[in-house]
C-alpha positions as CSV (number, residue, x, y, z in Angstrom):
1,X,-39.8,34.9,67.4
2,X,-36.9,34.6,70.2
3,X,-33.5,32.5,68.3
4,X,-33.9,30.2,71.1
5,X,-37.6,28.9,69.7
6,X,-37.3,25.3,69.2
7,X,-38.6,24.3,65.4
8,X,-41.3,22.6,65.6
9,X,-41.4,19.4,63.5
10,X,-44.2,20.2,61.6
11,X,-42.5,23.4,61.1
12,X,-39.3,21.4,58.4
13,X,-39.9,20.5,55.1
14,X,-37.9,17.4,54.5
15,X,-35.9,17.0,51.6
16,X,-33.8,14.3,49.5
17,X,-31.0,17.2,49.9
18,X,-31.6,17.8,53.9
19,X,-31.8,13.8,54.3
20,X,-28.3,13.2,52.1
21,X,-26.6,16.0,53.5
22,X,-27.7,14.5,57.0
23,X,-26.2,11.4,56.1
24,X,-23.1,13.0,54.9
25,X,-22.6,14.9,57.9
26,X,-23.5,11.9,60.1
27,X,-21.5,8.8,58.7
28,X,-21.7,7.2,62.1
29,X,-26.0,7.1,61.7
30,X,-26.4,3.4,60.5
31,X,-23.5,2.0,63.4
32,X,-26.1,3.4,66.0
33,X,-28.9,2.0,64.0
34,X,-27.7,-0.9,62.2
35,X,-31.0,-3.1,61.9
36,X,-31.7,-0.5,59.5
37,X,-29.5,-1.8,56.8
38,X,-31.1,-5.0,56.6
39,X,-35.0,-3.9,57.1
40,X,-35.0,-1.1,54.9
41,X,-37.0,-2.3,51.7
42,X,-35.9,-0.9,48.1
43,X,-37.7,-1.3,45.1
44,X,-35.8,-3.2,42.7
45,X,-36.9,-2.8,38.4
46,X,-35.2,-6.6,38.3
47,X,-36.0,-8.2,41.4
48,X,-38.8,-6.5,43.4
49,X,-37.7,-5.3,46.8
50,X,-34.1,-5.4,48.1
51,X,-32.5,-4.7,51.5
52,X,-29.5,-1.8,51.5
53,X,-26.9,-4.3,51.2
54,X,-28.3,-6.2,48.4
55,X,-28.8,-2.6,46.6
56,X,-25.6,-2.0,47.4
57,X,-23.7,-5.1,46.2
58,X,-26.0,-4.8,42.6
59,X,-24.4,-1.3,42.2
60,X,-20.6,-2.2,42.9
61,X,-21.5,-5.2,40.6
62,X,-22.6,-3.5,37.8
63,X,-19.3,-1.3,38.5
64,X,-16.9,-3.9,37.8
65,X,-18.7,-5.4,35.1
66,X,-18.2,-1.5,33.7
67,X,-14.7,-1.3,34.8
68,X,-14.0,-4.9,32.9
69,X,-15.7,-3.9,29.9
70,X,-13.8,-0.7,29.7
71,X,-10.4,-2.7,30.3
72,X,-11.5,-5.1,27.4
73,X,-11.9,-2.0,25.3
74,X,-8.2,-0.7,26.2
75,X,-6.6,-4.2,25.7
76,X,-8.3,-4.5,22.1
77,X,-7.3,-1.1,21.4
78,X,-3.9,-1.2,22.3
79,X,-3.6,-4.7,20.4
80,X,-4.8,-2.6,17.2
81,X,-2.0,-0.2,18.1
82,X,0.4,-2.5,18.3
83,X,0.1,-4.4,14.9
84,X,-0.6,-1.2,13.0
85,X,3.3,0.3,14.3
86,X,4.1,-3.8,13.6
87,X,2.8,-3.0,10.1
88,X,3.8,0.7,9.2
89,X,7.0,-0.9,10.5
90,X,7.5,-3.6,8.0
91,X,6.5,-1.5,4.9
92,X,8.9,1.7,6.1
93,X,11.4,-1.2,5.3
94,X,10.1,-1.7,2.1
95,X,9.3,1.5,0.8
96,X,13.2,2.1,2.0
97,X,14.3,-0.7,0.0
98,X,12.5,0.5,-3.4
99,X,15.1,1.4,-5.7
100,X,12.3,3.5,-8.1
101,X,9.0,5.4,-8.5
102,X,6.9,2.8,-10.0
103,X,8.8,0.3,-7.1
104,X,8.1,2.6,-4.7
105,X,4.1,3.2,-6.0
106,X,3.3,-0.1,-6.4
107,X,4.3,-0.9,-2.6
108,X,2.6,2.1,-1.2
109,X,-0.7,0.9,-3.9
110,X,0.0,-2.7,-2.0
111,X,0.1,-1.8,1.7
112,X,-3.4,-0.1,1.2
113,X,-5.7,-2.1,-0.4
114,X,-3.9,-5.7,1.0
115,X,-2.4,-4.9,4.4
116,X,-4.3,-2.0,5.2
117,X,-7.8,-3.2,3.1
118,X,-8.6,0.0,2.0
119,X,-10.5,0.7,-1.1
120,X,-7.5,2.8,-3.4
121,X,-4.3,4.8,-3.1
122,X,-4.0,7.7,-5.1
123,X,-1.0,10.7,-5.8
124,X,-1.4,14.2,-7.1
125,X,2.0,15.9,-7.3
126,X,2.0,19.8,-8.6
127,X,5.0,19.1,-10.4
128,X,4.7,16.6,-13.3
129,X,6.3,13.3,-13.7
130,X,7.7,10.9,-16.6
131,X,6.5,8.3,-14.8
132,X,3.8,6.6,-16.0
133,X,1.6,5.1,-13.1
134,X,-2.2,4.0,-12.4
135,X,-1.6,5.5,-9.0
136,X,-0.4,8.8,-10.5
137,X,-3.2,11.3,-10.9
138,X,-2.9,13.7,-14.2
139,X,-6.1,15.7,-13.4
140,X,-5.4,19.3,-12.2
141,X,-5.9,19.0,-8.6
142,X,-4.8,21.9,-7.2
143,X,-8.1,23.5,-6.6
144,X,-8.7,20.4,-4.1
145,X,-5.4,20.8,-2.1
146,X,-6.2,24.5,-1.7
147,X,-9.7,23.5,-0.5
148,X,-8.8,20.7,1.6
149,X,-5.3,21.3,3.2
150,X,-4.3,25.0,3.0
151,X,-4.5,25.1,6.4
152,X,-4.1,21.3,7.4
153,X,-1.9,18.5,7.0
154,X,-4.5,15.9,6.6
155,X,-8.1,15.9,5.1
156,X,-11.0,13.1,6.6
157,X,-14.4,12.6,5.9
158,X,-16.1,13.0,2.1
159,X,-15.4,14.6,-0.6
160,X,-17.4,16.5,-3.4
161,X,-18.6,14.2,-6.5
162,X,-16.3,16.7,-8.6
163,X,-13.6,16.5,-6.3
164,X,-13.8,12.7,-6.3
165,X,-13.9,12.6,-10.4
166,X,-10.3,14.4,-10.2
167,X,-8.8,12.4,-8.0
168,X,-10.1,9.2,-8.6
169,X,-11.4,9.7,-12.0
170,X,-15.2,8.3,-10.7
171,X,-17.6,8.4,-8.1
172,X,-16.4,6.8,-4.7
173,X,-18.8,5.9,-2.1
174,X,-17.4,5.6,1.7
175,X,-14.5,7.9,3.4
176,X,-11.2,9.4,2.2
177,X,-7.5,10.5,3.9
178,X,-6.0,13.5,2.3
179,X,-2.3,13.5,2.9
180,X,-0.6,16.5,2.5
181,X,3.3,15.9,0.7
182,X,5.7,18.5,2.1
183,X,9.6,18.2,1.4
184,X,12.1,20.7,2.4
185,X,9.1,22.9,3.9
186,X,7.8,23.1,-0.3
187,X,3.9,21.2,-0.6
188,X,4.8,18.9,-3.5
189,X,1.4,17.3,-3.6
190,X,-1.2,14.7,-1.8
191,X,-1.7,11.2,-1.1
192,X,-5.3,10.1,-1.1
193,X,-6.5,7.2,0.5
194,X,-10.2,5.7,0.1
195,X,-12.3,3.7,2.1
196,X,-15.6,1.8,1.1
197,X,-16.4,2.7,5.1
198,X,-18.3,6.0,5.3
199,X,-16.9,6.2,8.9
200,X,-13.4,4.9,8.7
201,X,-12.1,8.2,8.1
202,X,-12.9,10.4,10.7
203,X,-11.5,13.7,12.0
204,X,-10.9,12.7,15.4
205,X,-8.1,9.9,14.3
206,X,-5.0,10.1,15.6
207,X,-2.3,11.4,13.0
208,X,0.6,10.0,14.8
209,X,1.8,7.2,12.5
210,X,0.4,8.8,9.7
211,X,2.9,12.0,10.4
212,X,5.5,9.6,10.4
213,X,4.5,8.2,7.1
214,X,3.6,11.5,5.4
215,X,7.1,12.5,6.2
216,X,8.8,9.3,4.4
217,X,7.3,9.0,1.9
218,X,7.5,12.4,0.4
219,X,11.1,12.2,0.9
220,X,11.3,8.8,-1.3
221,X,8.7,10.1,-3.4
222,X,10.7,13.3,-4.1
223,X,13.8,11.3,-4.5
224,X,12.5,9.0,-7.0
225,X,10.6,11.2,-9.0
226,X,12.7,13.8,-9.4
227,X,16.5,12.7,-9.3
């Protein structure tokens, strides 16, 4: 067949691709045929049949409402964000302002179950302590920091029944924060933090103002458990 053979209409196969890449390559096709935006029919799941416009203005509807929904999301977000730094704030005051241990546990027991809501506050240290605290755990927990934070600075998810009986001397249901303790690059222990949510504690948080508070509190810790 010569090149110059003109294909015979019968001869194309049309296609959703040939017809949008027509369109594409053709954006002046419905200005030379512009009753076709109005005639064209659509089916509609909603409303039936619906001319290109119509079709057209439901889609960059639904895209706003998206767009809206998705700025709501941000605003509530960032509003969280904001009184949890207004928080951690307030009680980096007052842990500063403890002049000893039990002072010092009793406001970090405080700021998690009452500001916070959270089911318990534990602390493991591998050195022990004189001081004499219900937050203090005397169980031998070194077989869970090695487990859970040899390699991290922060556990989140579940823990194993045994693993739970150590640390919080029973059974918890719902979600725990490991905290690893670090002062003068030395591990000195964990904080553990327990929620009755099985999902509050998830991996994918963001440790900023926790790093922050992992950092203080060791110091203090240190400084009033050991001085």
């Amino acid at each position: 067949m010569n090149d110059s053979t003109p294909i015979q209409l019968d001869e194309v196969s049309l296609t959703d691709d040939l017809i949008v890449d027509y369109l594409h390559d053709n954006p002046e096709f419905f200005n030379r045929n512009p009753e076709l935006i109005t005639s064209l029919r659509l089916s509609d799941v909603h409303r039936g049949t619906v001319s290109l416009v119509q079709r057209q203005q439901s889609q960059q509807r639904q895209k706003i409402h998206g767009l809206e929904e998705e700025i709501t999301q941000l605003m509530a977000i960032a509003n969280h964000n904001e009184q949890l730094f207004v928080l951690y704030s307030d009680l980096y005051l007052r842990l500063l302002d403890c002049s000893s241990a039990p002072e010092l546990l009793d406001c970090l027991y405080q700021a998690t179950t009452e500001l916070l809501s959270l089911s318990g506050l534990k602390v493991w240290l591998k050195e022990n302590t004189e001081v004499d605290h219900a937050s203090i755990v005397k169980n031998d927990c070194a077989g869970v920091m090695n487990n859970r934070l040899s390699k991290d600075d922060y556990y989140f998810g579940r823990l194993q029944k045994s693993e739970q009986e150590l640390i919080f001397s029973q059974h918890q249901e719902g979600s725990v924060v490991l905290i690893k303790l670090n002062h003068i690059n030395d591990d000195i222990g964990f904080i553990a933090i327990s929620s009755a949510d099985a999902d509050h504690f998830d991996p994918r948080m963001d440790t900023l103002l926790l790093s922050q508070f992992r950092k203080l509190v060791a110091k203090l810790l240190f400084q009033q458990l050991y001085k």
